[in-house]
C-alpha positions as CSV (number, residue, x, y, z in Angstrom):
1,X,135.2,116.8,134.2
2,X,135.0,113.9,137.0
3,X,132.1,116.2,138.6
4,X,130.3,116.9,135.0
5,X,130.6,112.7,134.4
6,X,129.3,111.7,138.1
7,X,125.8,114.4,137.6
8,X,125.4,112.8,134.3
9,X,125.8,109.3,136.0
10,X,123.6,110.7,138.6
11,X,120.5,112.3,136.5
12,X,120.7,108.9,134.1
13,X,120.4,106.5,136.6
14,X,117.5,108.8,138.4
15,X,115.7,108.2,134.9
16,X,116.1,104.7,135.0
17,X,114.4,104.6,138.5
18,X,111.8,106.2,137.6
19,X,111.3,104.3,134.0
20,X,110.6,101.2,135.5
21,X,107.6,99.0,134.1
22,X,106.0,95.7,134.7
23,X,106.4,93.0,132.7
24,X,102.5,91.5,131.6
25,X,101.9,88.0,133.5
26,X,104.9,87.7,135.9
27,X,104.4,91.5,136.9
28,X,108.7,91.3,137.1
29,X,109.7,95.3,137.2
30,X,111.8,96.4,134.6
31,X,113.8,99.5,133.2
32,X,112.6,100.2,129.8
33,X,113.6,104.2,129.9
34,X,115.7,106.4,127.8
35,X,115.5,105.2,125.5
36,X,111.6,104.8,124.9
37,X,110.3,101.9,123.1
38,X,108.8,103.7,119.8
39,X,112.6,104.8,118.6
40,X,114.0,101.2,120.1
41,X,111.3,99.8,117.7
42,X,112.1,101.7,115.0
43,X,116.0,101.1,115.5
44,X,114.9,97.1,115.5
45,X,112.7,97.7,112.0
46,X,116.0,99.1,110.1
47,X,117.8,96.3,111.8
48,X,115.4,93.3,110.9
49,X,115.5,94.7,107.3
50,X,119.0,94.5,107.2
51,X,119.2,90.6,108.2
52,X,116.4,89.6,105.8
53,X,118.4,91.4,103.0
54,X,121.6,90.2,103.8
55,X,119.8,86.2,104.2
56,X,118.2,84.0,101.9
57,X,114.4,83.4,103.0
58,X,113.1,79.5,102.4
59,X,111.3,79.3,99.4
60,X,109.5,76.0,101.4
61,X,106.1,77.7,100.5
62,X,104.8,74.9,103.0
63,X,107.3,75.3,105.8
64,X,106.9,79.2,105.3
65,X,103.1,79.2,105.7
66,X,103.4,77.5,109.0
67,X,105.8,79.7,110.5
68,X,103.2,82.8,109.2
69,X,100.0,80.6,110.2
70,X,101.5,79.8,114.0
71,X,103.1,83.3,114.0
72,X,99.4,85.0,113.5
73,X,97.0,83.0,115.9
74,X,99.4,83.9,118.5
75,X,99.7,87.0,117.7
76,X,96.0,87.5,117.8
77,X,95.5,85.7,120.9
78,X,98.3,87.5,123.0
79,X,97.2,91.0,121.4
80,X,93.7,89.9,122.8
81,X,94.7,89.0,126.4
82,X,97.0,92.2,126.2
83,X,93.9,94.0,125.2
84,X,91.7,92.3,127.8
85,X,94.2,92.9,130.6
86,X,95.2,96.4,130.2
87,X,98.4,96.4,128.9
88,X,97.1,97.5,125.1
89,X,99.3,100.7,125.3
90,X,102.3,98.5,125.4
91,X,102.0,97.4,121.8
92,X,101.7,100.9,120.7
93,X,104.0,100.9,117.3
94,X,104.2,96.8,117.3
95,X,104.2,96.0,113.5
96,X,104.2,91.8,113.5
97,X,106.8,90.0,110.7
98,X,107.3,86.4,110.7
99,X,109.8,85.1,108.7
100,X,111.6,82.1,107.7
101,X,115.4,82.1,106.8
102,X,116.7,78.9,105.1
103,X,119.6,77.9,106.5
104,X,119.8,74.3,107.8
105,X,123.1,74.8,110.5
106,X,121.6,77.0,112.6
107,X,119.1,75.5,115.2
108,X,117.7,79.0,116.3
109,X,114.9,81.4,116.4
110,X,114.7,85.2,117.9
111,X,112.6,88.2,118.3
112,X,113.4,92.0,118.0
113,X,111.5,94.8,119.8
114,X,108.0,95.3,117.9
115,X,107.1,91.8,116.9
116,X,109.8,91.0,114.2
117,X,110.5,87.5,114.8
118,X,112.7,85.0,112.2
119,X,113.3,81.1,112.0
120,X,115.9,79.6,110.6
121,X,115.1,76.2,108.8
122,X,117.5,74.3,111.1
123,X,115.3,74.4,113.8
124,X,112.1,73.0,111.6
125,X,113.4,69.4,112.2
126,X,113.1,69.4,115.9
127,X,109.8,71.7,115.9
128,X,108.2,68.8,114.0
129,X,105.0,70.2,113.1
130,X,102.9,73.1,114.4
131,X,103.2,72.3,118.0
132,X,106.8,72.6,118.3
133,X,106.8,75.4,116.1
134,X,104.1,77.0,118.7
135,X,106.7,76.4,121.2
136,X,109.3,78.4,120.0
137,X,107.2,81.2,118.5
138,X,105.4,81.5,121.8
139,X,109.1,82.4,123.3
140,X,109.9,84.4,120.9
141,X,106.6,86.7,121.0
142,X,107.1,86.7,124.4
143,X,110.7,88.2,124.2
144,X,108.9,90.8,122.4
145,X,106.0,91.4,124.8
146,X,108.1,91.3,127.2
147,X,110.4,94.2,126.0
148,X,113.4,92.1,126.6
149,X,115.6,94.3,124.3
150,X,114.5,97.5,124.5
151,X,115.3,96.4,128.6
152,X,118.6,95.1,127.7
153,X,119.2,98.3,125.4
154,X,118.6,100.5,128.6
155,X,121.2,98.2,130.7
156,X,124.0,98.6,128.3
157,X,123.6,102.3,128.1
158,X,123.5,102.6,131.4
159,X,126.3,100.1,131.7
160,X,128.1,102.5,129.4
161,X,127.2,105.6,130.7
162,X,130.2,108.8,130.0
163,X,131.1,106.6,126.9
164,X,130.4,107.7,123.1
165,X,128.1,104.8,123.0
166,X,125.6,106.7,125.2
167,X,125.1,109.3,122.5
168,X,124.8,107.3,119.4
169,X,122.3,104.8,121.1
170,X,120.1,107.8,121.1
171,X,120.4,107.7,117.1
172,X,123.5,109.4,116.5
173,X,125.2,107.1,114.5
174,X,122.7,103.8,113.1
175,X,125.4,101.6,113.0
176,X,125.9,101.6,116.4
177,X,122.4,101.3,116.9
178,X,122.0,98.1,114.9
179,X,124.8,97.0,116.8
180,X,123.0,97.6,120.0
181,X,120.1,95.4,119.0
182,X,122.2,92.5,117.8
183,X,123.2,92.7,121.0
184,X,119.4,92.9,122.5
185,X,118.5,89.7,121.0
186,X,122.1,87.6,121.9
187,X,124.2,88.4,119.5
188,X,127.6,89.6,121.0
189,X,126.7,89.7,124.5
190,X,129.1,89.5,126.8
191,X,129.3,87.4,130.6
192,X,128.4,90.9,132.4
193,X,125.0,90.4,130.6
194,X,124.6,86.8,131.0
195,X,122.5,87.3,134.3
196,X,120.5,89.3,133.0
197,X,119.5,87.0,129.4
198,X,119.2,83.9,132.1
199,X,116.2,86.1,133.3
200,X,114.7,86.7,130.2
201,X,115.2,83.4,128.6
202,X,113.3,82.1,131.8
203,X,110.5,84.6,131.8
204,X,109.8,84.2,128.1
205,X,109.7,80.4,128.4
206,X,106.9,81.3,131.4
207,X,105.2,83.6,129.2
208,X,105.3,81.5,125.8
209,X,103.9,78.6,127.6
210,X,100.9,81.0,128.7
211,X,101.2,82.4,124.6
212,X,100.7,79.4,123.2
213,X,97.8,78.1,125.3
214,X,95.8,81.3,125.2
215,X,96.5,80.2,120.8
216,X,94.7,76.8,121.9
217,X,98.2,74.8,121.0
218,X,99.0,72.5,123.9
219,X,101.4,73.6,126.1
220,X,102.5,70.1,127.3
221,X,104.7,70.4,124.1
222,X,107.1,72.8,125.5
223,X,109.2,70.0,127.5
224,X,109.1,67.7,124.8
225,X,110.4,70.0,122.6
226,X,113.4,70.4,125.0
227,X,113.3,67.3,125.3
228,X,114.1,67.0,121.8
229,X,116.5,69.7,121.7
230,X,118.6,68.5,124.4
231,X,119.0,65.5,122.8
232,X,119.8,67.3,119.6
233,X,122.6,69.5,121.1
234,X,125.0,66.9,122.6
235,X,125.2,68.8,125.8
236,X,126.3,72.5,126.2
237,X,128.6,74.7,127.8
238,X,127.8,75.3,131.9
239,X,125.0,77.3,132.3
240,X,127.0,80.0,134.5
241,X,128.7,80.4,130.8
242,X,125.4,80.1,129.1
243,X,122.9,82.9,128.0
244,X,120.3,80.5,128.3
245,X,119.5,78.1,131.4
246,X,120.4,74.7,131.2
247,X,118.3,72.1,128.9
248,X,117.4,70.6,132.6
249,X,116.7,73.7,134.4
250,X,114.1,74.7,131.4
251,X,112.3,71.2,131.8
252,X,112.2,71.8,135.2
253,X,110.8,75.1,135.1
254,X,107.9,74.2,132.2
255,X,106.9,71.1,134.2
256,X,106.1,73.6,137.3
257,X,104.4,76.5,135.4
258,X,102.0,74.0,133.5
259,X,99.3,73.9,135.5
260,X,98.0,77.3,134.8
261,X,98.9,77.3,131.3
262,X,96.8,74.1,131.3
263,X,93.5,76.0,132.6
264,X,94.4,78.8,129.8
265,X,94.2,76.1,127.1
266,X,91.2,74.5,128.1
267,X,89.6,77.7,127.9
268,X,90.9,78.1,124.4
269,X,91.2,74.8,122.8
């Protein structure tokens, strides 16, 4: 049994070496593998169903149309540059969905694996207008671009490995596979995986700077926004207990990559 557990260790991490991807823009390698991104996709699609049916969605027709307005030129400017670039194949079964859930106590946005991305209304106040809201929908596209879950699927199966969980992540049992994808996107994580969001958080802050100037929205936004939501949050737990990097470490970080997400938004302003 030990011998029949170690070759399936052995064959699945093989895989994983030689899934590994690039990510568009920061050309970070990845493991996207066994499970391939059309069924993590389609496992995201059931799951993004379930929350909108389980949520109310604003009936703010105004605040609504700017989360679908914003949501769209940046989808169409990110699909071009992926277009432009190369990396078309790698929005293969991408079907876009920007919604907005009203409820005003959570201060939050995410993305799931092929472009479903949802706001809730408490984060409006500190978005302001469609700048700040181009902020945090260029983040969360670039979760998405980035394959961010479908990576952080692949690490808790192989995390996993010899457990039940590998089997039903494969589509055995959907419950399981929801619960995966909560888990993708934040939800439930535990400290073994904090490393690994840090990284992500990071590199979809450096690609939804680039996202949201390619859109011709400024990206001298972003640290104002944190600005704002630092201010907002009273502080935080330490960011070696965080799944995100600190409010000052983001800052930080926008401040340097600027520069080149400047000369993207001159050429698209």
């Amino acid at each position: 049994m030990a011998m029949k557990k170690y070759t399936l260790f052995f064959v699945v991490m093989s895989m994983l070496v030689l899934a590994c991807t690039k990510v568009p823009i920061t050309g970070r390698k990845q493991v996207t593998g066994i499970i391939g991104s059309q069924q993590v996709i389609q496992m995201s699609a059931d799951a993004y169903k379930q929350v909108l049916d389980s949520v109310p969605l604003s009936q703010d027709q105004e605040q609504v149309a700017r989360i679908k307005r914003v949501g769209n030129k940046i989808k169409l400017a990110v699909e071009k540059y992926m277009n432009d670039n190369g990396y078309a194949n790698q929005l293969e079964g991408f079907n876009w969905e920007f919604n907005l859930i009203d409820n005003d106590t959570l201060v939050n946005a995410w993305a799931m694996p092929g472009g479903k991305v949802a706001f809730y209304t408490g984060i409006l106040p500190i978005c302001k207008d469609d700048l700040g809201v181009a902020v945090v929908m260029g983040h969360e596209v670039a979760h998405a671009i980035a394959k961010h879950g479908q990576e952080r699927i692949n690490q808790t199966y192989a995390k996993q490995i010899g457990l039940s969980i590998g089997a039903v992540a494969l589509g055995q049992d959907p419950t399981v596979s929801q619960r995966l994808i909560f888990q993708a996107i934040g939800i439930g994580s535990d400290l073994a995986l904090l490393k690994y969001s840090r990284t992500h958080e990071s590199e979809a802050d450096e690609l939804g700077l680039t996202f949201m100037a390619l859109a011709g929205y400024d990206p001298r936004e972003a640290p104002k926004f944190w600005e704002r939501m630092s201010a907002g949050s009273g502080g935080g737990p330490p960011e070696f207990l965080s799944t995100h990097p600190s409010h000052e470490t983001r800052i930080r970080r926008l401040n340097e990559a600027l520069p080149k997400a400047l000369e993207y938004y001159e050429q698209n302003k």
